[in-house]
C-alpha positions as CSV (number, residue, x, y, z in Angstrom):
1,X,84.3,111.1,81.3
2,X,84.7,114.2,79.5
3,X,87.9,115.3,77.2
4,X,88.3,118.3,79.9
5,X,87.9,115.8,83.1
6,X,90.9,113.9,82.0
7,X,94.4,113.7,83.3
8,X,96.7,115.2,80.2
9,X,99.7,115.8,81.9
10,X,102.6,113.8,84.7
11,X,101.8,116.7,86.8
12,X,97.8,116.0,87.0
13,X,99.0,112.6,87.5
14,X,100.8,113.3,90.5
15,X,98.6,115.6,91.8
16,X,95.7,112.6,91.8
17,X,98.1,109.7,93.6
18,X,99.2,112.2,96.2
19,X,95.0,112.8,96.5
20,X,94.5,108.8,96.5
21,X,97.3,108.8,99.4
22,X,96.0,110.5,101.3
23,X,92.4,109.5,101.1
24,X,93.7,105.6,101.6
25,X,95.9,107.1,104.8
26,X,92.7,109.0,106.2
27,X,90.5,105.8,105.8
28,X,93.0,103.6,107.5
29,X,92.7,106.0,110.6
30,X,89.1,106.2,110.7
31,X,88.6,102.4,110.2
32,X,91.2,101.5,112.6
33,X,89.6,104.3,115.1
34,X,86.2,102.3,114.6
35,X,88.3,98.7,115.0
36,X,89.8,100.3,118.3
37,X,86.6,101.4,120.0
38,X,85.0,97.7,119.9
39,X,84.3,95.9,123.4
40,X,86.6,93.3,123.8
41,X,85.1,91.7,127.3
42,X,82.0,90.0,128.6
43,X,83.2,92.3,131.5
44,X,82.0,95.2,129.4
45,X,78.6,93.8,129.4
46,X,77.9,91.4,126.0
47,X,77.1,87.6,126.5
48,X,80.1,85.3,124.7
49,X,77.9,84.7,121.4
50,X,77.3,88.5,121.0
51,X,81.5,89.2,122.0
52,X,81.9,86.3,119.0
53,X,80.3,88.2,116.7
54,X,82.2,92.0,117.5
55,X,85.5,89.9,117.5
56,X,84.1,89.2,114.2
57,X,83.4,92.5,112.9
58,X,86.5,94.0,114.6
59,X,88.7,91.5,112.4
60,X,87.1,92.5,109.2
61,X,87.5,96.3,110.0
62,X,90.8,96.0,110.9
63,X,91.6,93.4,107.7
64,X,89.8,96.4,105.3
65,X,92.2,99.0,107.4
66,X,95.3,96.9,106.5
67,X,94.4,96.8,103.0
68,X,94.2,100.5,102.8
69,X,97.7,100.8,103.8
70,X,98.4,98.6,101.2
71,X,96.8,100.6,98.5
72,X,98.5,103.5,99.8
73,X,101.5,101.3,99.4
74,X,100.7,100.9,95.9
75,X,100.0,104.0,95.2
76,X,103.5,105.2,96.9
77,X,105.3,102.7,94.3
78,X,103.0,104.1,91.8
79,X,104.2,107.7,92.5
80,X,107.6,106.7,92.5
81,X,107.6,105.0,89.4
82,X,106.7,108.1,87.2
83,X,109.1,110.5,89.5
84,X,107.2,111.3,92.2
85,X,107.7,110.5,95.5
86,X,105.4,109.0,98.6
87,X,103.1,111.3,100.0
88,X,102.0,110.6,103.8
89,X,100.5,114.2,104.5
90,X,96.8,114.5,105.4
91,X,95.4,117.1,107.6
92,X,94.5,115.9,111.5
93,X,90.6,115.0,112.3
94,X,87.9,116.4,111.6
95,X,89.1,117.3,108.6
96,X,87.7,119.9,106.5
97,X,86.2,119.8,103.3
98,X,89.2,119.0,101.1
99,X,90.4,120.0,98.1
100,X,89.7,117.1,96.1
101,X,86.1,116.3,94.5
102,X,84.6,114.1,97.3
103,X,82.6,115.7,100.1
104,X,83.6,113.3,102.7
105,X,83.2,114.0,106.4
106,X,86.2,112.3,107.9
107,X,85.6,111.8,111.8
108,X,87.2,109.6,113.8
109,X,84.0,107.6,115.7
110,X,83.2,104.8,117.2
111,X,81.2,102.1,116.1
112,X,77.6,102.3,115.1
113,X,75.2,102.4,112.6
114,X,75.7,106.0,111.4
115,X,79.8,105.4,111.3
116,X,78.8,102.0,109.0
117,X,76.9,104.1,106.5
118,X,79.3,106.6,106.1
119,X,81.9,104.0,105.5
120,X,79.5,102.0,103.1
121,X,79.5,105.7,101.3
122,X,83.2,105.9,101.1
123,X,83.7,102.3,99.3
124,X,80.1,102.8,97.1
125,X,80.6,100.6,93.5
126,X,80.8,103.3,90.2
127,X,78.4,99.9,88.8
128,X,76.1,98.2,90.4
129,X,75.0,94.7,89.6
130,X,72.8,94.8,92.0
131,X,69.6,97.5,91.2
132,X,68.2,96.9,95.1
133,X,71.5,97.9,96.6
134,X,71.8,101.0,93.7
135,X,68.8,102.7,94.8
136,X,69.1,102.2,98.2
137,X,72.6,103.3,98.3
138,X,73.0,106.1,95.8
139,X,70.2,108.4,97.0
140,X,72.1,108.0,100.6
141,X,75.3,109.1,99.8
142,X,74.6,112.0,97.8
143,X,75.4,114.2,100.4
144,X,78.8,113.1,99.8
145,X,78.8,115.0,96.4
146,X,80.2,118.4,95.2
147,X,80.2,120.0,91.7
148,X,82.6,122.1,90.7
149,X,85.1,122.5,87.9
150,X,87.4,124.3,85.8
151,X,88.0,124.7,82.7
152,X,91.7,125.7,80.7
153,X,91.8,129.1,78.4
154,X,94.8,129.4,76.6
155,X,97.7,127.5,77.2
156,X,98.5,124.3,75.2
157,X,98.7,122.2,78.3
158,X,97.8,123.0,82.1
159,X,101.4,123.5,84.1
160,X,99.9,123.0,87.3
161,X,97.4,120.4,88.4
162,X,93.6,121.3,87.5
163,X,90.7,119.7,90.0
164,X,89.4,116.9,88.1
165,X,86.2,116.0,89.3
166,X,85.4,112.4,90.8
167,X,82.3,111.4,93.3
168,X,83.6,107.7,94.1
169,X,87.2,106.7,95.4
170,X,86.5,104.5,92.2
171,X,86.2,107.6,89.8
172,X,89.2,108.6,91.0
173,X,91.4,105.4,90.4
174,X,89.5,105.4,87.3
175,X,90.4,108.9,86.3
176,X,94.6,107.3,87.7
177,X,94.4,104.2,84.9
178,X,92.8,106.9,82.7
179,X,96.2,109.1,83.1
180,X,98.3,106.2,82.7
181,X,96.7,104.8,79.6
182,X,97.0,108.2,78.1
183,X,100.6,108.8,78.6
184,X,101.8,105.7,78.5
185,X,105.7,104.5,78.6
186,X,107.1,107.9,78.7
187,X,105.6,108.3,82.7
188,X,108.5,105.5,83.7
189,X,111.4,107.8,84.4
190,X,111.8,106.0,88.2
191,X,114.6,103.4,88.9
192,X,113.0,100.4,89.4
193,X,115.7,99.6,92.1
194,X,113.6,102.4,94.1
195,X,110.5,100.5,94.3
196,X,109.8,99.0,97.7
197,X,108.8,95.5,98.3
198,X,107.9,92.8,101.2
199,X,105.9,94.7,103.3
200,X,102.6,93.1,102.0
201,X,102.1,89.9,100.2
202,X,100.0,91.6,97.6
203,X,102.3,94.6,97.2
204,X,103.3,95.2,93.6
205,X,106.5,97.3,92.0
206,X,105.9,99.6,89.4
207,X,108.3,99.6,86.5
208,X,105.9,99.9,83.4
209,X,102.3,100.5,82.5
210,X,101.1,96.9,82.7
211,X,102.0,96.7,86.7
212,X,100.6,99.9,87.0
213,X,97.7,99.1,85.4
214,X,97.4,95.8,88.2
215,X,98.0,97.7,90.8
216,X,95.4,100.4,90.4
217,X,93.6,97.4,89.1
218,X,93.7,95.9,92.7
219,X,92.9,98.8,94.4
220,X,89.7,99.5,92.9
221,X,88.8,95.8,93.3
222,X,89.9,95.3,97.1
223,X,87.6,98.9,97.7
224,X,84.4,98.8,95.8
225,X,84.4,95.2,94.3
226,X,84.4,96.5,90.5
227,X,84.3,94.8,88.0
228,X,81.7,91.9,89.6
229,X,81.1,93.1,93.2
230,X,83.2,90.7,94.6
231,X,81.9,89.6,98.1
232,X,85.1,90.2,99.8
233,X,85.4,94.0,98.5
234,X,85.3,97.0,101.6
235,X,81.8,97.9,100.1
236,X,80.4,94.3,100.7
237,X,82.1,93.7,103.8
238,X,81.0,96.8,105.2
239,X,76.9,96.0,104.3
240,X,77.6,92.7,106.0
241,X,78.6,93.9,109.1
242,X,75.6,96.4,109.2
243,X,73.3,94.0,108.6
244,X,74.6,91.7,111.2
245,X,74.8,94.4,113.8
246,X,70.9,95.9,112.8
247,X,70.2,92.2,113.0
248,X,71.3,91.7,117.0
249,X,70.4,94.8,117.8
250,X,66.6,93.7,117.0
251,X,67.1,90.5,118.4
252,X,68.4,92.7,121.6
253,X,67.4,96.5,121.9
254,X,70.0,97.0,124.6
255,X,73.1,95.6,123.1
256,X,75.7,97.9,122.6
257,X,79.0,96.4,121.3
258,X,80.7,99.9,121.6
259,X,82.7,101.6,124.4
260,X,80.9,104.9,125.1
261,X,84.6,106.7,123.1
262,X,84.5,109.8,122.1
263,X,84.6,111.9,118.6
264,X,87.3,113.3,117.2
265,X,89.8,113.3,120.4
266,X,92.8,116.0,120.0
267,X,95.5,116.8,122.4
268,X,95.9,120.6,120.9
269,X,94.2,122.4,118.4
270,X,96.2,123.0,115.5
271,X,96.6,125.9,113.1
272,X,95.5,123.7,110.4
273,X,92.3,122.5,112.3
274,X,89.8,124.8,112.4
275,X,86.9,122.4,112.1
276,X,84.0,121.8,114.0
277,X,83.7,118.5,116.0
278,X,87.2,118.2,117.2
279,X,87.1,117.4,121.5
280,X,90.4,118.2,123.4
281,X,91.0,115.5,126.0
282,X,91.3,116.8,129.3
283,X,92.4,113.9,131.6
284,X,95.2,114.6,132.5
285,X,96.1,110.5,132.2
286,X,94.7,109.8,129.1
287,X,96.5,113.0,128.0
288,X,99.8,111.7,129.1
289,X,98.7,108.1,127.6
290,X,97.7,109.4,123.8
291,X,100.7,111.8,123.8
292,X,103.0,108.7,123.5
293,X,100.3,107.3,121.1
294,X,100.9,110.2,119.2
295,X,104.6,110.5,119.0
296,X,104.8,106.4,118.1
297,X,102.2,107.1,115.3
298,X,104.4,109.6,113.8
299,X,107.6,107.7,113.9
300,X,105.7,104.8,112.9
301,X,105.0,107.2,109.5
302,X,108.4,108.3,109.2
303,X,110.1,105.0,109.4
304,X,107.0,103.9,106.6
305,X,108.3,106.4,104.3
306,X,112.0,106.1,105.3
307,X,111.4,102.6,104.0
308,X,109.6,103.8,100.7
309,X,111.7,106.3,100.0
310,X,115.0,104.5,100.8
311,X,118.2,105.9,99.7
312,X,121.5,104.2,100.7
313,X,120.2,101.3,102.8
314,X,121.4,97.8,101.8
315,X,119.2,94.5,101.8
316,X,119.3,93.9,105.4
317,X,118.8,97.6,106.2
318,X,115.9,97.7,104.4
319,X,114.6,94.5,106.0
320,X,115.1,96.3,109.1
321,X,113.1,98.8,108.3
322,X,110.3,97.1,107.3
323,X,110.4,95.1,110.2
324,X,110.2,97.8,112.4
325,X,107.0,99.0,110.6
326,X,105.4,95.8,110.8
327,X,105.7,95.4,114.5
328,X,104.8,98.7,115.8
329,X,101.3,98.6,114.6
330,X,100.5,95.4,116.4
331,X,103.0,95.7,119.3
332,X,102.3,99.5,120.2
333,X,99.7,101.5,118.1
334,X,96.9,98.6,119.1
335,X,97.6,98.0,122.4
336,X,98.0,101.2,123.3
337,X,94.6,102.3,121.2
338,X,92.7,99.7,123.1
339,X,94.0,101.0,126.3
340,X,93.6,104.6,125.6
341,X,89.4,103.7,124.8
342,X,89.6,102.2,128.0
343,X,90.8,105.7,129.6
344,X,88.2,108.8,130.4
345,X,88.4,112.2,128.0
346,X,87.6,114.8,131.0
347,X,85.6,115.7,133.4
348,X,83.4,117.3,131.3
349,X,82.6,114.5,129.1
350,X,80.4,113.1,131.6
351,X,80.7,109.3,130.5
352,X,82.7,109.0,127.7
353,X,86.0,107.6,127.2
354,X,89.3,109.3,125.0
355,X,90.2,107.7,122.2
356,X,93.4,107.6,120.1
357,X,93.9,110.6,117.9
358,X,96.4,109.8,115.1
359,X,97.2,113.3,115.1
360,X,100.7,114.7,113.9
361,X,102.6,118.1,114.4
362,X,103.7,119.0,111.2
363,X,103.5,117.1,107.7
364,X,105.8,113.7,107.6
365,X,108.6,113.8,105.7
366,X,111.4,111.9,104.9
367,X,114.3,112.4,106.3
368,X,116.9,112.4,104.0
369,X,120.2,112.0,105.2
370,X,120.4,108.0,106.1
371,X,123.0,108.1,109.4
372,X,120.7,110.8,110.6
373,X,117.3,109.0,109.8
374,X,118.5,106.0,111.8
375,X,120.1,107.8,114.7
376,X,116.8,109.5,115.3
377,X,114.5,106.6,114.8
378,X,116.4,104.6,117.7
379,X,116.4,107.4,119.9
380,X,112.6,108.6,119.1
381,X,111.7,104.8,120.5
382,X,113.8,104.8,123.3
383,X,112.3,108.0,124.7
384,X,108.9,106.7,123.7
385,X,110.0,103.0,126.0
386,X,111.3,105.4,128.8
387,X,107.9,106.9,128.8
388,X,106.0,104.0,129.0
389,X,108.3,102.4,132.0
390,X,107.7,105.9,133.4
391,X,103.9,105.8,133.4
392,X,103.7,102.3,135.2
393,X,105.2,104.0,138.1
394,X,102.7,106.8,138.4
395,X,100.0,105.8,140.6
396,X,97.4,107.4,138.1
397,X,97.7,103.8,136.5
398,X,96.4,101.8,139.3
399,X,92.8,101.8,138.8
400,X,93.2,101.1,135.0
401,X,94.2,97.2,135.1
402,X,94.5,97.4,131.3
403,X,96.8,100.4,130.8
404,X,99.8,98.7,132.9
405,X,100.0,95.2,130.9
406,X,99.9,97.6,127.7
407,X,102.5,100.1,128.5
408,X,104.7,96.6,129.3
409,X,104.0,95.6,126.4
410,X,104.9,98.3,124.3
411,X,108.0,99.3,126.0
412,X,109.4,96.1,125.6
413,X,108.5,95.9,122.2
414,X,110.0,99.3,121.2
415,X,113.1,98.6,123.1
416,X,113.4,95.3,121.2
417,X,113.1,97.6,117.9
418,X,115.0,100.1,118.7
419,X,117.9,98.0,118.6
420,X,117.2,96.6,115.3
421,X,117.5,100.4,113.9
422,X,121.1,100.7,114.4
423,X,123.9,101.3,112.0
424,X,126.5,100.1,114.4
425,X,127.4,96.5,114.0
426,X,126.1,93.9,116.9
427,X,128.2,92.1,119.0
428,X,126.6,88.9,117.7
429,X,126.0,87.8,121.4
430,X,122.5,86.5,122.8
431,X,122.0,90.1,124.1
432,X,123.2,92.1,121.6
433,X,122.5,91.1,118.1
434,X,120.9,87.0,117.9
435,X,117.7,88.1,120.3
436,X,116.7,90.9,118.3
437,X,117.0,89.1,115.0
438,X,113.4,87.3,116.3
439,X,110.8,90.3,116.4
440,X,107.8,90.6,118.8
441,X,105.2,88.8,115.8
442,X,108.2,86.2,115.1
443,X,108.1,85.0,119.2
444,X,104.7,85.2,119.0
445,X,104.0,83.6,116.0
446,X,105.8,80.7,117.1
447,X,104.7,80.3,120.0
448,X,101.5,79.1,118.8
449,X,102.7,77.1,116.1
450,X,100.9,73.1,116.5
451,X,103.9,71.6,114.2
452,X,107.1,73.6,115.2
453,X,106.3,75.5,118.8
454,X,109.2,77.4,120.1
455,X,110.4,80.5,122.1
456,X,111.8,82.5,119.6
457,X,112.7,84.4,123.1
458,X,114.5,82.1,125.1
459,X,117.8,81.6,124.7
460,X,118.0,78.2,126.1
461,X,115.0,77.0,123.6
462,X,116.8,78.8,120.2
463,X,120.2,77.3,121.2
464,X,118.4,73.8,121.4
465,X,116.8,74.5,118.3
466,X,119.0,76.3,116.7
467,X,119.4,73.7,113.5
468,X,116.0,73.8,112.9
469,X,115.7,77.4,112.9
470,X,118.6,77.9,110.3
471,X,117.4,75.7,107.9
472,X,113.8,77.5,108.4
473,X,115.4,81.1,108.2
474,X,117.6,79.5,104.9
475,X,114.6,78.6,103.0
476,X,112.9,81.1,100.7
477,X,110.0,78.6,99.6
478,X,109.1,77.5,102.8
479,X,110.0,80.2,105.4
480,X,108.4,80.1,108.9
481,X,108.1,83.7,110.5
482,X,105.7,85.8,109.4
483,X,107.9,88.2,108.3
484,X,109.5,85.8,105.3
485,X,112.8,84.8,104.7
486,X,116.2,85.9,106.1
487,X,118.1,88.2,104.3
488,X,121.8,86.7,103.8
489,X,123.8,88.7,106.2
490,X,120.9,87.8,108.6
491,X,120.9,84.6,108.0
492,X,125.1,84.3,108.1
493,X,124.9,86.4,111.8
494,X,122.8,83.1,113.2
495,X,125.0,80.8,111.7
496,X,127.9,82.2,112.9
497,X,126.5,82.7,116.6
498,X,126.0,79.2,116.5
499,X,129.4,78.1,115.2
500,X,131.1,80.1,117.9
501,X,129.2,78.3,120.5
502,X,125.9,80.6,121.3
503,X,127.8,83.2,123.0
504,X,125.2,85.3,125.3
């Protein structure tokens, strides 16, 4: 690293963690794009051993996906922690050459070999430990290279952010604990009551150099495997996978364990995407279908930063909040994804299917006025519910026998969340206030428990179990639901439903 590629000043600082935002938000996409795309059926033509082996490789893309939203997570606490704030933006796909150093063609595709090298290039190791894997992989992904720099004339130190040159994701985090070191204490001008926490186990608050320091730490671990090349890093999970997949695919030239999806699907070419390789959808189904992917996506995001960037929301609020988050990936971006790969793109994409497209209408931010926020988060779901229980009435849905269970699904989940995000008090009824305290993961979660299973969405069942349920919800070491232990005014609501006789 040269004295001239070196962060110097807070500003380069932020400049580089809004860059690492949005690469980690972009990779999450494509990775969950890829995850998406994967059959899911011996219907769709794979014998049960091969549809092992994709539910296989689907879980590990989608557990590398969930860990890039948690290093964006970190890298939002990061941001906060010196006086920035989080930083969601990214540009919709295919995106364009971007402004930072990495020459990285960001597509959403489908599963195959090509899509599994390009990934292997994203999360490629600044050191190798092993030389077979160096020269095979380094001379590959030098397309993914660009050289340029500048250089400062006069002024003592740069006002504005300079492009500091990386060619890893690694570089970059290394060029992040580089700025940190450098600067030191004096970068810790955020409250420390600002930094968010609970929405993953590993998530770590930023309130001095030596958390900072783990959490970048982390990152470059969970990504490229540095130091040691751990086996459980995205670059070694990702040769895994390919190898397995080349390795079937000799065993069997015809298997395919990919729905024929398309590239780069887009409802409407934006302003902002000029770039070759996008494909507007034309069915006028799959249009309707993506559209309410598209509009939970983005309230998905601003509830995500809503939660980051939290203002005058108290603990159970802010529990709410995350919450919310937390279910509507599993509970209606997935479902909905699966359906819409399921769905064709137009007639003149003669056998392909659409795909989701993660795109957004203008740049997320956070709204900053909190009675506002939630007001528009409950209403944004509800229209996006009404939707869906609009769509299973259109006879368009009938010869898709997967779209109908998912639109079910997912109205009934956002209604159920929805009514979490409200600043008016519950009536602390069944109906209105206990039900909702159990989220869509919670009831399923415990449904499948073998020592404790229960219907966290019956009321007969949580009124007969309703002692065992506080004293789980009470318990901070040994909590039950995925989602951790009850905040107190939670946790008091149950309690008092239950003295007063489990109302409904």
């Amino acid at each position: 690293m040269t004295l001239e590629n070196q962060v110097k000043t807070r500003e380069d600082l932020l400049y580089l963690l809004a860059q690492a935002s949005e690469l980690e938000h972009s990779l999450a996409c494509q990775y969950l794009f890829t995850a998406f795309s994967l059959k899911d059926s011996i219907e769709e033509g794979v014998s049960q051993a091969q549809l092992t082996k994709i539910d296989r490789w689907r879980k590990t893309i989608n557990e590398i996906a969930v860990q890039e939203m948690l290093h964006m997570a970190i890298a939002s606490n990061l941001l906060t922690a010196i006086g920035g704030a989080p930083y969601f933006r990214r540009a919709n796909f295919p995106q364009a050459k971007t402004y930072t150093s990495l020459k990285l063609s960001f597509t959403l595709a489908p599963f195959n070999e090509t899509t599994l090298n390009r990934y292997i290039c994203f999360e490629l190791p600044n050191n190798f430990e092993n030389e077979a894997q160096k020269e095979s992989w380094i001379p590959f992904c030098q397309n993914f290279r660009e050289t340029e720099q500048f250089a400062l004339e006069a002024l003592p130190v740069p006002l504005l952010p300079r492009k500091l040159e990386y060619n890893t994701i690694g570089e970059l985090y290394g060029l992040i604990r580089q700025g940190f070191e450098t600067l030191g204490s004096k970068l810790f001008i955020g409250p420390p009551e600002a930094q968010a926490v609970g929405l993953f186990k590993e998530m770590i608050q930023v309130t001095d150099l030596a958390s900072a320091l783990k959490g970048i730490d982390r990152i470059i671990i969970q990504g490229e495997g540095s130091p040691n090349q751990r086996e459980d890093s995205h670059f070694a999970e990702f040769i895994k996978v390919r190898t397995q997949y080349l390795a079937e695919l000799a065993t069997d030239p015809t298997f395919n364990p990919t729905r024929p999806v398309i590239e780069n699907p887009l409802l409407s070419l934006q302003q902002d995407n000029n770039t070759p390789g996008a494909n507007l959808i034309t069915d006028s189904l799959s249009r309707d279908v993506i559209e309410i992917f598209a509009a939970l996506y983005e309230v998905m995001l601003q509830i995500l930063l809503r939660f980051f960037a939290h203002t005058e929301e108290n603990e159970e609020q802010h529990y709410a909040l995350k919450s919310a988050f937390i279910n509507l990936m599993p509970f209606g971006i997935s479902p909905l994804a699966k359906a819409i790969t399921q769905l064709p793109a137009g007639e003149e994409f003669v056998g392909l299917n659409a795909g989701p497209s993660f795109e957004v209408y203008a740049d997320v931010q956070l709204l900053p006025q909190m009675k506002s926020a939630w007001i528009f988060f409950q209403e944004r779901l509800q229209e996006i519910a009404a939707a869906c229980e609009a769509l299973l009435e259109d006879p368009r849905t009938q010869p898709h026998p997967t779209l109908q269970p998912a639109l079910m699904q997912v109205a009934s989940a956002l209604t159920n969340i929805a009514h979490t995000l409200s600043l008016e008090a519950n009536g602390g009824t069944w109906a209105n206030g206990i039900s909702q305290l159990f989220s869509p993961m919670d009831v399923a979660h415990m449904k499948n428990q073998p020592r404790f299973p229960v219907d966290l969405g019956d009321y007969e069942t949580v009124k007969a179990n309703a002692d065992a349920i506080l004293e789980s919800v009470s318990s901070r070491s040994m909590p039950i639901l995925p989602e951790g232990p009850w905040t107190t005014d939670r946790i008091n609501l149950f309690r008092q439903w239950k003295e007063s006789g489990f109302p409904q």
